[in-house]
N, CA and C atoms as an extended XYZ file, in Angstrom:
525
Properties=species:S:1:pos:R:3:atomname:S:1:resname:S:1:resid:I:1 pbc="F F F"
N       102.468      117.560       82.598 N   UNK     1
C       101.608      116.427       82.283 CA  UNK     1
C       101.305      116.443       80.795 C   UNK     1
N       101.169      115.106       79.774 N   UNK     2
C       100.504      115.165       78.786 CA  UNK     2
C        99.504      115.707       78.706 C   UNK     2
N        99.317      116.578       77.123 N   UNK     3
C        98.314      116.508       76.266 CA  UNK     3
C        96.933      116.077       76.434 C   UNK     3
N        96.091      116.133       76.575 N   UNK     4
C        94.931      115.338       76.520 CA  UNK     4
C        94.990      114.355       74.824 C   UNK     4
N        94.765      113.578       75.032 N   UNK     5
C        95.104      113.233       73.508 CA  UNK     5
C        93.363      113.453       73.033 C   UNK     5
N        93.350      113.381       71.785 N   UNK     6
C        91.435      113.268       70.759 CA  UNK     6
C        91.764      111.434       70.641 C   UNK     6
N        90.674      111.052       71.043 N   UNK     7
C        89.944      109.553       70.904 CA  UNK     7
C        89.376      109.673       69.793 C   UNK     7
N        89.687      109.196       68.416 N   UNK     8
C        88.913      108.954       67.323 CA  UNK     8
C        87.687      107.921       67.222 C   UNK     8
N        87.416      106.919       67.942 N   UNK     9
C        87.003      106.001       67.913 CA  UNK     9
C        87.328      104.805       69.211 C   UNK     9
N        85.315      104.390       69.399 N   UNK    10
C        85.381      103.425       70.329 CA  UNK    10
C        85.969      102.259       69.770 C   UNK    10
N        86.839      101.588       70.807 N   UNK    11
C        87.390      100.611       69.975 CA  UNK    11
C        87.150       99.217       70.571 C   UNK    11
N        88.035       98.055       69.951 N   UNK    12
C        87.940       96.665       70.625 CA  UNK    12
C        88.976       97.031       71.589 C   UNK    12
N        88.971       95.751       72.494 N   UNK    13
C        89.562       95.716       73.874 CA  UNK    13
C        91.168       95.824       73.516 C   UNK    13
N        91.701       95.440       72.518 N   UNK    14
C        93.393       96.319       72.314 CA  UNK    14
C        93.570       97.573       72.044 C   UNK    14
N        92.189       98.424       71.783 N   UNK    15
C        92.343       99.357       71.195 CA  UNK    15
C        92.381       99.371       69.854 C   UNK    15
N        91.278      100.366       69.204 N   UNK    16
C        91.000      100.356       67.987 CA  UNK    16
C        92.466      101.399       67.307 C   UNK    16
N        92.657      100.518       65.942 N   UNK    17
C        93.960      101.097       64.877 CA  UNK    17
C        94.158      103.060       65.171 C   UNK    17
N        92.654      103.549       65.141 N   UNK    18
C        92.710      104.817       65.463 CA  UNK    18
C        92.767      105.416       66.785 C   UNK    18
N        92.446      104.672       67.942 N   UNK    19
C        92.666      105.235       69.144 CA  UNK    19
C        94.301      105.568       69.290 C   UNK    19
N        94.355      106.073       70.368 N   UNK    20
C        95.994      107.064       70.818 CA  UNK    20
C        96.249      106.064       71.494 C   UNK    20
N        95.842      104.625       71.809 N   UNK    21
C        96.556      103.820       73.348 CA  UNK    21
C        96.040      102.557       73.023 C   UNK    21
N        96.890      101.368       73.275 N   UNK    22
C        96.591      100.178       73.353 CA  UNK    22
C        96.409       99.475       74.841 C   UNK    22
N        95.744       98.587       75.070 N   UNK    23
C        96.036       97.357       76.217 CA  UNK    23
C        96.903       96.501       76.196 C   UNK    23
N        97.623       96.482       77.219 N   UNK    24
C        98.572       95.399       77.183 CA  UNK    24
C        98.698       94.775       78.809 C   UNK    24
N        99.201       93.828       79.000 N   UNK    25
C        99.180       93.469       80.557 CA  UNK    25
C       100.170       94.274       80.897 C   UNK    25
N       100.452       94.301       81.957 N   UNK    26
C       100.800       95.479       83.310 CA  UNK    26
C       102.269       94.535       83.215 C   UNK    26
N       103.307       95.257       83.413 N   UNK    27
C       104.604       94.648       84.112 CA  UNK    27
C       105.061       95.177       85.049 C   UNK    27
N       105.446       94.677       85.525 N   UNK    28
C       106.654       94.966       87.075 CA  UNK    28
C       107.627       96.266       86.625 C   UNK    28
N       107.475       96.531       85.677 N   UNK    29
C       108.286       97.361       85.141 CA  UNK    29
C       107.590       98.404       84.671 C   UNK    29
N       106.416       98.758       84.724 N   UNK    30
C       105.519       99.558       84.788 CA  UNK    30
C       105.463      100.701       86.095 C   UNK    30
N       105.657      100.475       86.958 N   UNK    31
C       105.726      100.992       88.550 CA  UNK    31
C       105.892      102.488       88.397 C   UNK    31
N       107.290      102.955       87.459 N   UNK    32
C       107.532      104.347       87.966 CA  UNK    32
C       106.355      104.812       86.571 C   UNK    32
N       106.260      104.380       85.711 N   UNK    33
C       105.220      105.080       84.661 CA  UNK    33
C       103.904      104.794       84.898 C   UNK    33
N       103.569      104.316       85.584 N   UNK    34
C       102.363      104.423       86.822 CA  UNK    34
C       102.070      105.355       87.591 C   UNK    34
N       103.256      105.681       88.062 N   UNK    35
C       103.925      106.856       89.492 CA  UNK    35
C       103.392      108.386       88.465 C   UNK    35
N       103.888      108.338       87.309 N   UNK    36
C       103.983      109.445       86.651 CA  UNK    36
C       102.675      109.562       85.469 C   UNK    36
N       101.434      108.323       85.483 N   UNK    37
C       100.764      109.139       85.148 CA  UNK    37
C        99.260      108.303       85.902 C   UNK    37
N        98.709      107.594       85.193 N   UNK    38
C        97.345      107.026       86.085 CA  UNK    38
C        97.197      107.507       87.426 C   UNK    38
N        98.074      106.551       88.550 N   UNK    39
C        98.071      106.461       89.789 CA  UNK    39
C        99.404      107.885       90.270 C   UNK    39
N        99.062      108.713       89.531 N   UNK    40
C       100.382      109.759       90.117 CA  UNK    40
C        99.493      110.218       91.439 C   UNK    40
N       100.481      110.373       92.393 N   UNK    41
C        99.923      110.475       93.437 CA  UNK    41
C        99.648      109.154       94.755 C   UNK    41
N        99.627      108.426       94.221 N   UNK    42
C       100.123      107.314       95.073 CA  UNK    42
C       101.206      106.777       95.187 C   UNK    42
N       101.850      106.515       96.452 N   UNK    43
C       102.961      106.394       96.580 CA  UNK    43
C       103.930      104.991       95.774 C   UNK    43
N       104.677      105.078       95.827 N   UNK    44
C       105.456      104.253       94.697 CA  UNK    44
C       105.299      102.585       95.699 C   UNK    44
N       105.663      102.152       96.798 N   UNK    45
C       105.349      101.224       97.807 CA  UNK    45
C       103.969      100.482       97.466 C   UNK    45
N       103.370      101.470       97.151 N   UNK    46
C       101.766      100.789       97.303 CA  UNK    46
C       102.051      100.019       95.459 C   UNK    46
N       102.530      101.111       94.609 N   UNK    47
C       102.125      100.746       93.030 CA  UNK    47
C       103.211       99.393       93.243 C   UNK    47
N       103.901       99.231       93.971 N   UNK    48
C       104.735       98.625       93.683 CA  UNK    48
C       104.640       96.714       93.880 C   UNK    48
N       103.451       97.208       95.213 N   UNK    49
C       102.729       95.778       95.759 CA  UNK    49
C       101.359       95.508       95.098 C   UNK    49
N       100.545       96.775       94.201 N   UNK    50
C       100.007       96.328       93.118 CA  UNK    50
C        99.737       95.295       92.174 C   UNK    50
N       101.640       95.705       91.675 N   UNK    51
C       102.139       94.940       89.894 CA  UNK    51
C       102.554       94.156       91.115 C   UNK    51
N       102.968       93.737       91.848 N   UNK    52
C       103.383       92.485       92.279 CA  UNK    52
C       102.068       91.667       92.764 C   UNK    52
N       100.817       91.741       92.924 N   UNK    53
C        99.820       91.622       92.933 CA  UNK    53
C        99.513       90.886       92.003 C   UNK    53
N        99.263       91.525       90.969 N   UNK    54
C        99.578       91.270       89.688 CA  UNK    54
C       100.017       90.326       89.064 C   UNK    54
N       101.151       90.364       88.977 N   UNK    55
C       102.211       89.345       88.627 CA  UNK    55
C       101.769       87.954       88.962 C   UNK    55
N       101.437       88.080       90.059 N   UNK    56
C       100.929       86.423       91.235 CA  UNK    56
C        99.839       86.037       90.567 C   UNK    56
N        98.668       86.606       90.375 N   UNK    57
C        97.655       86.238       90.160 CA  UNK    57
C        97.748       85.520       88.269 C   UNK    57
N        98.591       86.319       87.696 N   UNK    58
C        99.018       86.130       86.780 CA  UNK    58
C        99.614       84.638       86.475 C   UNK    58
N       100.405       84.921       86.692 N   UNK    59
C       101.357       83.343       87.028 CA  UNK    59
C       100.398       82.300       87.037 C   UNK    59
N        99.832       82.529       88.213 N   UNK    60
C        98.646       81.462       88.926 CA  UNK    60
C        97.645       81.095       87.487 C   UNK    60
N        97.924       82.114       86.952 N   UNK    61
C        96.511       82.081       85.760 CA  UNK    61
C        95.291       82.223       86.346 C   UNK    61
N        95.013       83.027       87.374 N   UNK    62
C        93.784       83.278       88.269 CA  UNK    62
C        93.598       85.031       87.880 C   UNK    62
N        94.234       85.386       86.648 N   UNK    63
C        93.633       87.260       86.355 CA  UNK    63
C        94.626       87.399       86.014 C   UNK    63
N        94.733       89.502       85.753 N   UNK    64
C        95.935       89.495       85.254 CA  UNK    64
C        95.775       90.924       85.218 C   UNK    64
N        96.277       91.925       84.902 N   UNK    65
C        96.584       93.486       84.914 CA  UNK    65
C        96.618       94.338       83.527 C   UNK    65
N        95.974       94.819       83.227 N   UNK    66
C        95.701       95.641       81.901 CA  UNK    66
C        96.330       97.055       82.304 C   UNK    66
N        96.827       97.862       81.350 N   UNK    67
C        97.783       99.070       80.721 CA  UNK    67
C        96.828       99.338       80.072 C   UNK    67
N        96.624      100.461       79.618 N   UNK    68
C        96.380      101.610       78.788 CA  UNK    68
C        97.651      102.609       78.323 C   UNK    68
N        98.417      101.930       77.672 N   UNK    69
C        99.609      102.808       76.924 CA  UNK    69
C        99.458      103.713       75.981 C   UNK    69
N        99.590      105.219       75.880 N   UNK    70
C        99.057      106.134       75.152 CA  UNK    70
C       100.284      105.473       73.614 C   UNK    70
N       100.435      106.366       72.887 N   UNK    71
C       101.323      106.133       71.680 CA  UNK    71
C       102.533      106.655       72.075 C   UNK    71
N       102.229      107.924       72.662 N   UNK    72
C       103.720      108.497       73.141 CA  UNK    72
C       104.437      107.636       74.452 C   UNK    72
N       103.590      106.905       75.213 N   UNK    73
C       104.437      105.518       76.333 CA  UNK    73
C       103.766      105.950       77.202 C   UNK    73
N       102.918      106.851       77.662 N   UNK    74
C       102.243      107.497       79.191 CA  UNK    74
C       101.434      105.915       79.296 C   UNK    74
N       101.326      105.757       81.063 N   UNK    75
C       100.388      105.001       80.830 CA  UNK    75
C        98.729      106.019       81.652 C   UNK    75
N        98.054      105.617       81.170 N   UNK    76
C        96.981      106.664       81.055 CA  UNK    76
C        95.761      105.913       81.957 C   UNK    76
N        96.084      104.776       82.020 N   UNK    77
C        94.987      103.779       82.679 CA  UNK    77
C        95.407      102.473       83.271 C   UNK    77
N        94.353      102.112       84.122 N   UNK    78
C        95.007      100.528       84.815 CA  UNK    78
C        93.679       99.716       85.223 C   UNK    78
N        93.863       98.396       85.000 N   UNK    79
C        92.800       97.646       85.880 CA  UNK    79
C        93.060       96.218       86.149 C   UNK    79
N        92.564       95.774       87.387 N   UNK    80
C        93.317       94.169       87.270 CA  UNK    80
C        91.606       93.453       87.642 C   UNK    80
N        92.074       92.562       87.577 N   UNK    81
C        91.022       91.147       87.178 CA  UNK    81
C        91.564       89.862       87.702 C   UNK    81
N        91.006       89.459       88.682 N   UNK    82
C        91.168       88.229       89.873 CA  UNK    82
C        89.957       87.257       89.843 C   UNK    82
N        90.255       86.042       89.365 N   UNK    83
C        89.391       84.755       89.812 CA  UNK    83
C        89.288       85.143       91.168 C   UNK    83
N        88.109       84.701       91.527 N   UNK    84
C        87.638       83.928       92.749 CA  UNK    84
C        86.708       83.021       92.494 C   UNK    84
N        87.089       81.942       93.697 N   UNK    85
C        85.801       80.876       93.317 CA  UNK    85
C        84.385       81.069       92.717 C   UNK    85
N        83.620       82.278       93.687 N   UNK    86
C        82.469       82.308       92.785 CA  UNK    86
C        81.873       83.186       91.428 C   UNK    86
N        83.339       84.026       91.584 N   UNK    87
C        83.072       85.223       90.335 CA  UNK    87
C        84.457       85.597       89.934 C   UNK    87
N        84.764       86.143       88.858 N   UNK    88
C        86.110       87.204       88.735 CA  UNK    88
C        85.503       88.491       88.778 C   UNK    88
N        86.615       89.584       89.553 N   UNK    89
C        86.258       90.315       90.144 CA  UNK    89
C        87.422       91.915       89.393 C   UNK    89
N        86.817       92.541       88.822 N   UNK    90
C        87.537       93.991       88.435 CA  UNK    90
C        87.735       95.075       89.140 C   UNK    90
N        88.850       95.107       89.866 N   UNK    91
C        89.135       96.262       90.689 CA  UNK    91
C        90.579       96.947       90.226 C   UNK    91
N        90.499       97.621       90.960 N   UNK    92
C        91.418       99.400       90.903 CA  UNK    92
C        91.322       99.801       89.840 C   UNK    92
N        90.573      100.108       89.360 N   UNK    93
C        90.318      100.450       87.913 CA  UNK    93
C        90.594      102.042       87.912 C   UNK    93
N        91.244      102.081       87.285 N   UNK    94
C        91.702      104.379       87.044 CA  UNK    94
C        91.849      104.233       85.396 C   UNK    94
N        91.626      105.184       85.187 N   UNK    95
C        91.669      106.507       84.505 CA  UNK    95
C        92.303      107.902       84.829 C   UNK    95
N        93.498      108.290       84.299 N   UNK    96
C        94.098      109.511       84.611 CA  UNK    96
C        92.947      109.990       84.549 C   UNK    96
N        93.258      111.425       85.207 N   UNK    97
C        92.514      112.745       85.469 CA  UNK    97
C        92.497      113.033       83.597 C   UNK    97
N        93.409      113.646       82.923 N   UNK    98
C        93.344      114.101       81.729 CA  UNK    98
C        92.807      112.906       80.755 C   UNK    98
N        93.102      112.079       80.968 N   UNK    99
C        92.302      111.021       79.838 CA  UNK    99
C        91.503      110.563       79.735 C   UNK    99
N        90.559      111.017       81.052 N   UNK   100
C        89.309      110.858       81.374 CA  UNK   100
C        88.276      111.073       80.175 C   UNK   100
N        87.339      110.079       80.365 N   UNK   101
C        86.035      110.789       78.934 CA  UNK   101
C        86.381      110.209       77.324 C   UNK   101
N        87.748      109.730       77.071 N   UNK   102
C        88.175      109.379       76.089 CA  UNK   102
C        87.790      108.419       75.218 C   UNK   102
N        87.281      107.148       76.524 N   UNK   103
C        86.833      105.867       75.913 CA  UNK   103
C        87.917      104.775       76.598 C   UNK   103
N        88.882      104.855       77.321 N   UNK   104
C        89.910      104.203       78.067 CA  UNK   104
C        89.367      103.239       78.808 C   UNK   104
N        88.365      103.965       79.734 N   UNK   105
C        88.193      103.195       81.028 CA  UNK   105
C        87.076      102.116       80.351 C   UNK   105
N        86.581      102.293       79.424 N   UNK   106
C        84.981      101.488       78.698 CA  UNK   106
C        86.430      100.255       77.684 C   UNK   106
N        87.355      100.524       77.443 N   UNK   107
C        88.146       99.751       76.504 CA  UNK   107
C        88.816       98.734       77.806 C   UNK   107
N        89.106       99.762       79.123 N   UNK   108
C        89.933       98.370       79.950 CA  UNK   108
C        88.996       97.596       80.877 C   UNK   108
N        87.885       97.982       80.852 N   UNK   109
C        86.696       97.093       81.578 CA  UNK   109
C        85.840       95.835       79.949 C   UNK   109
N        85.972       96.181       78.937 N   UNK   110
C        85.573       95.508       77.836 CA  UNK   110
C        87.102       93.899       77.903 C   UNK   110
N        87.894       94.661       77.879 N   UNK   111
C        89.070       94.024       77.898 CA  UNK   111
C        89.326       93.060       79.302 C   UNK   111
N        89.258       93.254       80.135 N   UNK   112
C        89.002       92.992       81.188 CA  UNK   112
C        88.115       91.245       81.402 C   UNK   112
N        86.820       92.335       81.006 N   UNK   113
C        85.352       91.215       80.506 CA  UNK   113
C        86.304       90.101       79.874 C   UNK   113
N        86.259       90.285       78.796 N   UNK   114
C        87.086       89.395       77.506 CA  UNK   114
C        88.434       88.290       78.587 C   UNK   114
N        89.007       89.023       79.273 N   UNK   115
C        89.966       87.755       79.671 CA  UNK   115
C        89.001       87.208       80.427 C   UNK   115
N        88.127       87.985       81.477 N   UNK   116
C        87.275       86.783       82.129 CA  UNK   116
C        86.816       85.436       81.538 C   UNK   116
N        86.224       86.163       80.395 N   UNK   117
C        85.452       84.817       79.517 CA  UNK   117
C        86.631       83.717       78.821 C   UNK   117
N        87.589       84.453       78.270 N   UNK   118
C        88.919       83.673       78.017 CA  UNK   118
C        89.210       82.944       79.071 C   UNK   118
N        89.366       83.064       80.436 N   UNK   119
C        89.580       82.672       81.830 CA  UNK   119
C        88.250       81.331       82.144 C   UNK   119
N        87.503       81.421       81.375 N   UNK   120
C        86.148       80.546       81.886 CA  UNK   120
C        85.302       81.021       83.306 C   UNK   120
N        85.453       81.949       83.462 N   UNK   121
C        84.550       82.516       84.573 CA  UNK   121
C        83.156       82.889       84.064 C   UNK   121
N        82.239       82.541       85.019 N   UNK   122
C        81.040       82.832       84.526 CA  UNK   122
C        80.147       84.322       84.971 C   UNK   122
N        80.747       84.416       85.610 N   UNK   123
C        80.387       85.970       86.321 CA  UNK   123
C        81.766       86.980       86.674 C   UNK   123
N        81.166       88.000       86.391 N   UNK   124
C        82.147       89.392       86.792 CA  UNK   124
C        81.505       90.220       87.590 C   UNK   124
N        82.241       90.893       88.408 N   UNK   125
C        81.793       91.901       89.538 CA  UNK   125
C        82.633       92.831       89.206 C   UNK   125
N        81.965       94.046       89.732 N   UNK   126
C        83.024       95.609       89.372 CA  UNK   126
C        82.143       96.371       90.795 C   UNK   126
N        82.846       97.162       91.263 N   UNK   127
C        82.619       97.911       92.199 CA  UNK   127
C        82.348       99.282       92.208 C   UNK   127
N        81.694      100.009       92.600 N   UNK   128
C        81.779      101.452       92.379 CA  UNK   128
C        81.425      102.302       93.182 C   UNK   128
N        81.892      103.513       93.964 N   UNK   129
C        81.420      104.320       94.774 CA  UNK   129
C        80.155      104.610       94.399 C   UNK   129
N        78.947      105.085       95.430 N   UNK   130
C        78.298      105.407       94.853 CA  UNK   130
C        78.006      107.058       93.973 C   UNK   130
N        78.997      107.560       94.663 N   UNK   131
C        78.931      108.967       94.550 CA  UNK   131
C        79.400      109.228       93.455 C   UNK   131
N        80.087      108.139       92.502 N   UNK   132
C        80.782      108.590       91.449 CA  UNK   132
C        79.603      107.922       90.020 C   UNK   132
N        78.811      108.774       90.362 N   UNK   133
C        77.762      108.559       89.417 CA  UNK   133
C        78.005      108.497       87.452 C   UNK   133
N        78.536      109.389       87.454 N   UNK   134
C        79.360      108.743       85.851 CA  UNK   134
C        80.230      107.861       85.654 C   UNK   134
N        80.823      106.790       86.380 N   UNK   135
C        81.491      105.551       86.349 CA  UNK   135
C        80.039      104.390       86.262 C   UNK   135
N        79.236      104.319       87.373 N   UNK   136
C        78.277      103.927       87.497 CA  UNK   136
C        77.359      103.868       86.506 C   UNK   136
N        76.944      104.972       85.691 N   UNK   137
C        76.263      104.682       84.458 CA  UNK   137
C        76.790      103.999       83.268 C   UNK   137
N        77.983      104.327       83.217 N   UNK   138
C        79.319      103.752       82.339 CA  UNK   138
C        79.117      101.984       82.738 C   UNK   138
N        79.009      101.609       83.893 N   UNK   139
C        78.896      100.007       83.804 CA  UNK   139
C        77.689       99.662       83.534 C   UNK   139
N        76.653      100.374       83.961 N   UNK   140
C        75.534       99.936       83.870 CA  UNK   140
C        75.130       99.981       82.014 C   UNK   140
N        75.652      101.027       81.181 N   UNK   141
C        75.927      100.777       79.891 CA  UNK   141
C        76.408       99.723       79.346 C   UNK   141
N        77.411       99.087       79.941 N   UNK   142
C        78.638       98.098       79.383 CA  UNK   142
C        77.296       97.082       80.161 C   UNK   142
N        76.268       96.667       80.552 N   UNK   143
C        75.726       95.850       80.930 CA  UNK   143
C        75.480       94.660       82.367 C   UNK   143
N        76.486       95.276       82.879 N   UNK   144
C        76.732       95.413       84.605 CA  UNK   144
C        75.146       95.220       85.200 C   UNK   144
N        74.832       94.643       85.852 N   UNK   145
C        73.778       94.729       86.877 CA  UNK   145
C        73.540       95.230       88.376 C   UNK   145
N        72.591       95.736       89.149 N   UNK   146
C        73.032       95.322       90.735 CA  UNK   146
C        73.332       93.861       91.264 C   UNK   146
N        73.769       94.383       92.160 N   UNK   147
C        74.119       92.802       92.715 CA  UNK   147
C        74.103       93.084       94.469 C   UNK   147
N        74.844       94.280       94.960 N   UNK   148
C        74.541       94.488       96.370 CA  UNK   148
C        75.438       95.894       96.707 C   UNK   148
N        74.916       96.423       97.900 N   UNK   149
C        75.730       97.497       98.123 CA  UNK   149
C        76.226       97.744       99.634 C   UNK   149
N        77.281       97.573       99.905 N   UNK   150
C        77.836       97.610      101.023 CA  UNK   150
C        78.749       98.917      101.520 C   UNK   150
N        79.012       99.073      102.713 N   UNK   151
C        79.712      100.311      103.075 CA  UNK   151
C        81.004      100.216      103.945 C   UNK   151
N        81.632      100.724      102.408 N   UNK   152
C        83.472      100.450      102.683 CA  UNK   152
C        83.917      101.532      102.884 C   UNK   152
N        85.447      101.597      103.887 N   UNK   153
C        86.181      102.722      104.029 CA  UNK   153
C        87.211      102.757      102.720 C   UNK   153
N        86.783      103.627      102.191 N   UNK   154
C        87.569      103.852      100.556 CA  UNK   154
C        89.040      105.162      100.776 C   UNK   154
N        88.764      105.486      102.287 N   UNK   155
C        90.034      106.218      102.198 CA  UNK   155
C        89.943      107.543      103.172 C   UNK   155
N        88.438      107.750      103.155 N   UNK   156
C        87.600      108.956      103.792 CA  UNK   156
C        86.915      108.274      104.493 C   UNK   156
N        86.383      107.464      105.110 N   UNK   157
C        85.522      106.999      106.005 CA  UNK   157
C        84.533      106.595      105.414 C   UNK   157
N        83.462      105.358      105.734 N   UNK   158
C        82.777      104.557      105.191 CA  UNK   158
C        81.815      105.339      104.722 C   UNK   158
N        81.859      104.696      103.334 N   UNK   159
C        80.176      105.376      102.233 CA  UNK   159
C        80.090      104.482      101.162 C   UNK   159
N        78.550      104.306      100.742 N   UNK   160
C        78.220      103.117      100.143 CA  UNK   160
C        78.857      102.938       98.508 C   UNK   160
N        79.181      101.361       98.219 N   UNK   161
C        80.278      101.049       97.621 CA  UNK   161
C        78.935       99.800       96.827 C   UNK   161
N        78.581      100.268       96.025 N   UNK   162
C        77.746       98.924       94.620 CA  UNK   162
C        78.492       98.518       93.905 C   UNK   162
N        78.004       97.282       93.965 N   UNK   163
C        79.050       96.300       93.584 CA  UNK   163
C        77.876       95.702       92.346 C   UNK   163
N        78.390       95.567       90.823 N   UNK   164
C        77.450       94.705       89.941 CA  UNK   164
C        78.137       93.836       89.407 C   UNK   164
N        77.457       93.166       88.881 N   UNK   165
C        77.902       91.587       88.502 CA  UNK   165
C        76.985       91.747       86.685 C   UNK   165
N        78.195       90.934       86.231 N   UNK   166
C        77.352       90.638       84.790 CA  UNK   166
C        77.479       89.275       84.476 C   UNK   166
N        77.006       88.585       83.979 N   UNK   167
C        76.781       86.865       83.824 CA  UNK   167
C        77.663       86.984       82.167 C   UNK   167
N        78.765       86.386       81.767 N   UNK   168
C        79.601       86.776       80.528 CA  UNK   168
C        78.812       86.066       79.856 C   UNK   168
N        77.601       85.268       79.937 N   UNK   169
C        76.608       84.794       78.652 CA  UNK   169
C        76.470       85.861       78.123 C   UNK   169
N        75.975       86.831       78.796 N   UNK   170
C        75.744       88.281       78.543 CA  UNK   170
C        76.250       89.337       77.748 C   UNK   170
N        77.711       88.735       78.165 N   UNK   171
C        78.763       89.658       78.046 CA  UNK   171
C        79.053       89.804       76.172 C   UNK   171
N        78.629       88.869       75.862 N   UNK   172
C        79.003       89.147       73.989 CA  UNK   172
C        78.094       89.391       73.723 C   UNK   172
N        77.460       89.766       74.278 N   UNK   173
C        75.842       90.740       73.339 CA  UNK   173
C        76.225       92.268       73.655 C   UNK   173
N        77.075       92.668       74.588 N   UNK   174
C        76.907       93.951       75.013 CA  UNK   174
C        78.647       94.794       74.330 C   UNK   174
N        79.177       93.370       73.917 N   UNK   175
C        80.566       94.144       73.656 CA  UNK   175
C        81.103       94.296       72.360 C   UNK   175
């Protein structure tokens, strides 16, 4: 596995000149460098109906799929972003294990935000276990609110899943 790379600096949503990784949308062609670093560990089938996920919503112009490409080509991070009628909505959001802490996951949820508002959506939702209490403070930083908390089977059997919403009036004061 890579390096941990050093994060010089928080950056804008492409990634600041000094960070190790830019944003870029997700391609279909992304799948096996997915396989091998973010989502390693999930099977290639699933990444594969993901970016095709992806792709659709894309097209549609209803969201679209963000990369975290290190400099050396790893991809290190992922998140996609879907209209729905009453909100756009940020899910599967990762962060490799090693690139964790860097500033990645705060650059593809900023980025994220940003197409929403580019998109004309007036609200965003992001989801979060509750147990994963440092993701959770991380949105609630980026300016995230409650909004409700429900109890989803995430893989292990049902445990509560908060869901916040930020109003993107909002959203350029906090980014």
């Amino acid at each position: 596995m890579p390096t941990r790379p050093e994060h010089t600096s928080a950056s804008q949503s492409s990634g600041s000149p000094a960070s190790p990784w830019r944003l870029r949308p997700a391609r279909i062609t992304d799948a096996l460098a997915l396989s091998r670093g973010c989502l390693a560990g999930t099977d290639q089938a699933s990444i594969d109906a993901l970016l095709r996920r992806v792709q659709k919503v894309a097209r549609e112009r209803r969201g679209l799929g963000l990369v975290a490409e290190l400099t050396d080509g790893h991809l290190a991070g992922f998140g996609q972003l879907t209209l729905w009628p009453r909100a756009a909505e940020i899910s599967d959001l990762i962060v490799g294990e090693p690139w964790r802490g860097q500033g990645i996951g705060t650059d593809l949820v900023r980025g994220l935000v940003k197409a929403a508002q580019e998109m004309s959506a007036e609200v965003v939702e992001i989801g979060v276990a509750l147990r994963d209490t440092r993701v959770l403070r991380l949105y609630r930083s980026l300016g995230f609110e409650y909004g409700r908390t429900l109890d989803l089977d995430l893989g292990s059997g049902p445990e509560p899943v908060m869901y916040l919403w930020m109003t993107l009036t909002d959203a350029a004061s906090s980014g």
